[in-house]
Each structure stands twice: as C-alpha cells, then as structure tokens.
N, C-alpha and C positions, 0 to 999 in steps of 0.2 A: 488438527486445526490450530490457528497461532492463540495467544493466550486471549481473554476479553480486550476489547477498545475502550478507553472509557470516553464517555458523553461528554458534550461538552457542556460547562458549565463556570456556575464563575466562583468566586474566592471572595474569604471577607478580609475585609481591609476595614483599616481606619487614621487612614492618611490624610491630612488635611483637616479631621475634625477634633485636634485633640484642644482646641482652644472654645470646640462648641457641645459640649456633651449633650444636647437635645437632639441633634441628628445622626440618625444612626445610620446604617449603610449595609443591610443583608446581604447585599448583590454586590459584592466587590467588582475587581478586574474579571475581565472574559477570560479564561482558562479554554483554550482551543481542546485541550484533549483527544479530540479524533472526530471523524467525519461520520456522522450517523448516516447508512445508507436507508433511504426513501424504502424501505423491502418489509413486508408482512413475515420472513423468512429469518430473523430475528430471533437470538437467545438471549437475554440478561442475566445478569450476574455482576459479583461483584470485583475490583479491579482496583490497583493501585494506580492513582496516576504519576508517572514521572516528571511531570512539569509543574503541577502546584505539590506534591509529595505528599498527598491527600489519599484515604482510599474512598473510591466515589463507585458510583452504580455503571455499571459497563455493561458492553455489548460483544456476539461474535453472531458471526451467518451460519445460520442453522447446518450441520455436518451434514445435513442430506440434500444439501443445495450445491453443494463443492463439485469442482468438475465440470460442470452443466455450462454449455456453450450458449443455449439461449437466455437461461438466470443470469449468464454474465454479462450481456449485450447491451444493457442498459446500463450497467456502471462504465463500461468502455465508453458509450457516449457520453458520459455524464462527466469522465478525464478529460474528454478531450480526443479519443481516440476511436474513429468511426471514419466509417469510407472502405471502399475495399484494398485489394495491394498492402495487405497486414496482416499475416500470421499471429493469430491468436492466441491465448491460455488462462485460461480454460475458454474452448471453442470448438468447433467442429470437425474432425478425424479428416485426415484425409485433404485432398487439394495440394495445390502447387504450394512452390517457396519462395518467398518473399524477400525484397533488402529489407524489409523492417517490420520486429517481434514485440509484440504488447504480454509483458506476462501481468497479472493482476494478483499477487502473492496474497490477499486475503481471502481470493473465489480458489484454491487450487489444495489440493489435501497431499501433492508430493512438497517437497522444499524447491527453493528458486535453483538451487545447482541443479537437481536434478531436472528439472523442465529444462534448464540452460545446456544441459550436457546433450539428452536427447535430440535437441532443436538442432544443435549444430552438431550434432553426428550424421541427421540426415541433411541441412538444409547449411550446413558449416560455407561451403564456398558461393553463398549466395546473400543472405544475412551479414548485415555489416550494423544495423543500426538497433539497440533493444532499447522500448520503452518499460521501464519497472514501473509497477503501480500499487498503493498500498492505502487501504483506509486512512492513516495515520501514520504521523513520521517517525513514532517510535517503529512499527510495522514493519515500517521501510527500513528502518535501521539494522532491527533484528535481522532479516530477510537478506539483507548486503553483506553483512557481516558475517558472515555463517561460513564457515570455511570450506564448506565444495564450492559454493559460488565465489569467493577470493581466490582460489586456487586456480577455476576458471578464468577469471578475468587476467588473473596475472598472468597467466601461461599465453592466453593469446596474445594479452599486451609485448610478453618477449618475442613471442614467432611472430608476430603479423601486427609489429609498431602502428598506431594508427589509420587501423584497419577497422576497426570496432569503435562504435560509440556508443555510450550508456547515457539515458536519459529517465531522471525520477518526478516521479508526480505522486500526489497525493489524490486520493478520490473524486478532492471540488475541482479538479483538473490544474490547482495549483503545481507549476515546477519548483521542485528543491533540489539545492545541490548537499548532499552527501559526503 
C-alpha cells in the first residue's frame, strides 16, 4: 500500500497581526494535504506533510479493501469517472477493451507500471487514452514517477508519437497537470 495521506488541515500563521498582539490566529492558511475519502475503511497514522513540512495525522485504505472493483466504484464517481466504455483498476476481471483506462493508484496493491504493462499487453491496440487517479497530488506524483511507469510511457511516446494520452486527477475529480 503507498505510504499515509495526510488530512487536510491548516497551518498557524501570523501574518498581518504583528502590529495587534490581542488576536491570535489557531487556524492559519488551509493546507490541502490530500483528499480524505468519505469510506469507513480507513487506517490513521501518522505522516509527514510535503507541503506545509509538518508531521500531521494521516490517513491510507485499509490493505484489505485494495483490489476490490465494487469499494472502488464510488471513488471513480466521485473523480469524475463513471459511465460505461471505461476499463477500470481496481474493477471487474474480465469484459471487453476499451479506448479509455481509469487506473486509481491509491485503491490497487500492484504499482501503476505494472497495471499499465498488463492493460496494454492485452488491450495495447485499442486503449489510446489513461485516466491516473490518486487521493493526493503527492500520490500522484510518486505513482508517475516510479520508473516502470516512465519507462512505459516513454517507450510508447517513441513507437507510437501521439498515440497515447495521459490524464491526472486527484480524488475531488480535480485535473492536474504533472
């Protein structure tokens, strides 16, 4: 499983009050940290955050939830990615192949190369477009960078220019570009 998410949360500050020392300010700026998924199926612990450089309380999906095509149905709608005519991951064995692949790197217990290697060994000349999907954009980051999946993408990028597109979201169905 990838490492904790951490919660979101916010940061103290005290910007603006240095000319008033009566008012204080608990609750700084919002600190995105990651996207808590809505799920009973939940482990906490604790995590460093990379974006306020804090260690705060975090989160991951419980390791016996990974995998599971129906646990993951609701976070797919919840990106943004629902309807049929869409190869899943983590989803349901079996069925046709699709032009376009939702993988969810936080619901899946192999790495994204290896779902990506699989997908297009069987489904390669039919799939042109993957959605990557990731709690959090550290998530995402890890997950892209990981060198069977760079090795992937670059190798198709020479054989088959323009042939392929990669599309990243984050769990609130936010697009980010990578």
């Amino acid at each position: 499983m990838r490492n904790f998410i951490p919660l979101p949360h916010r940061t103290e500050t005290n910007a603006g009050i240095i000319n008033m020392p009566s008012i204080t300010t608990p609750n700084g700026p919002y600190c995105d940290g990651g996207y808590e998924p809505p799920h009973h199926s939940i482990v906490y612990g604790n995590v460093f955050c990379h974006v306020c450089d804090k260690e705060l309380d975090g989160w991951k999906i419980d390791p016996d939830c990974l995998d599971d095509g129906e646990f993951a149905q609701p976070f797919f709608d919840g990106a943004g990615v629902s309807g049929g005519g869409i190869n899943c991951y983590p989803g349901r064995p079996g069925g046709s192949c699709h032009d376009t692949c939702a993988i969810h790197i936080d619901l899946i217990s192999q790495s994204l190369g290896q779902i990506m290697r699989r997908h297009l060994r069987n489904c390669g000349r039919i799939t042109r477009h993957f959605i990557i999907i990731g709690f959090s954009l550290e998530s995402l980051q890890k997950a892209v960078r990981s060198n069977l999946f760079k090795s992937i993408r670059e190798m198709y990028e020479l054989t088959h220019p323009g042939e392929f597109t990669f599309e990243y979201r984050t769990g609130d169905g936010t697009q980010v570009q990578l």
